[in-house]
C-alpha positions in Angstrom: 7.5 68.0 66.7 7.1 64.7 66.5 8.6 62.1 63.8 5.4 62.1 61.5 5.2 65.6 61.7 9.3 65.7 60.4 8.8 63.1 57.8 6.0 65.0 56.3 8.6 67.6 56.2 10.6 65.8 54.1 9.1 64.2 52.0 7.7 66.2 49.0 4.6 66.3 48.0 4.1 66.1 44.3 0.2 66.8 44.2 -2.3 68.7 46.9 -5.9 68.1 46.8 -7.7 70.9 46.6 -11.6 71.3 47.2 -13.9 70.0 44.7 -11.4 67.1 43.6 -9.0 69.3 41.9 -5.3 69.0 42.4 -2.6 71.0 42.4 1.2 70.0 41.2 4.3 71.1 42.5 5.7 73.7 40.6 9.3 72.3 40.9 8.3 69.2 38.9 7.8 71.2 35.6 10.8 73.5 36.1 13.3 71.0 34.4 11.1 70.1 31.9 10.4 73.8 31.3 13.8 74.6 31.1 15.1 71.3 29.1 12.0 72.6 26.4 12.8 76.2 25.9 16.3 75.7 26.2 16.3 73.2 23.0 14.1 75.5 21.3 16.2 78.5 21.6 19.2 76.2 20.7 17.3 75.1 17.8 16.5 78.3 16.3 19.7 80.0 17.2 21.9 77.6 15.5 19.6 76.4 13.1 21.6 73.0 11.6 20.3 69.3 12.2 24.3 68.7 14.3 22.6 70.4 17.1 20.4 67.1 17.8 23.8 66.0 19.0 23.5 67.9 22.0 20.3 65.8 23.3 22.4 62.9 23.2 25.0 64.9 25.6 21.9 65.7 28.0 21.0 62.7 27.5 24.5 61.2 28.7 24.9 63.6 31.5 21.5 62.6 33.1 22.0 59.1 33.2 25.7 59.7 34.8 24.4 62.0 37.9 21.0 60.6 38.2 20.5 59.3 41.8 16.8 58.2 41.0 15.3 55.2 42.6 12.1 55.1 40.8 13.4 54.2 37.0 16.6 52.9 35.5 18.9 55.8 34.9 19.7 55.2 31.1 15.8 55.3 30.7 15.7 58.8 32.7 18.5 59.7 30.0 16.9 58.3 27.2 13.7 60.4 28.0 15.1 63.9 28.8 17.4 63.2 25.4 14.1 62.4 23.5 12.3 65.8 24.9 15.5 67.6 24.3 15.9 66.7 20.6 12.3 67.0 20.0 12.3 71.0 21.4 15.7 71.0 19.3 14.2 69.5 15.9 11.2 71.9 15.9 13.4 75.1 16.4 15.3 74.0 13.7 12.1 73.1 11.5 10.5 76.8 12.3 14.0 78.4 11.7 14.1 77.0 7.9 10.1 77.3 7.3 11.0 81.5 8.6 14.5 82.1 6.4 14.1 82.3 2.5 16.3 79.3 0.9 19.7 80.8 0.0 20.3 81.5 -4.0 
């Protein structure tokens, strides 16, 4: 092989043209994001208490500690996959108290 052929390899490729213009994303970019959604949402409804936001900031935390990103500051990656996480987190939460009567 030669060492176009190998760095084509390696390199990811986030979108694939496909005919008639379309394109066609990676399916491991939305797996995180997937996960970091319906993860807070099940925390959200499980739990069911406005403390859990707490645990965004943690993700938060956590992300911009291991991130090895070149592309963007890590406290901003942080920042962003804390904000997603405590929105999936706030509306469990918000659809747990619209679904259980109010306690007499």
């Amino acid at each position: 092989m030669t060492d176009g052929a190998l760095e084509a390899l390696r390199e990811p490729q986030w979108a694939v043209s496909l005919p008639g213009g379309r394109r066609l994303v990676d399916r491991r970019i939305v797996v995180p994001y997937l996960i970091l959604v319906v993860g807070g949402l099940i925390l959200g409804l499980a739990v069911g208490r406005w403390w859990t936001l707490v645990a965004a900031a943690g993700i938060g935390i956590w992300v911009a500690t291991v991130s090895e990103v070149d592309e963007v500051p890590p406290w901003f990656l942080g920042a962003a996959y804390a904000a997603l996480a405590a929105f999936a987190i706030a509306v469990g939460i918000v659809v747990r108290k619209k679904r259980t009567p109010p306690r007499a």
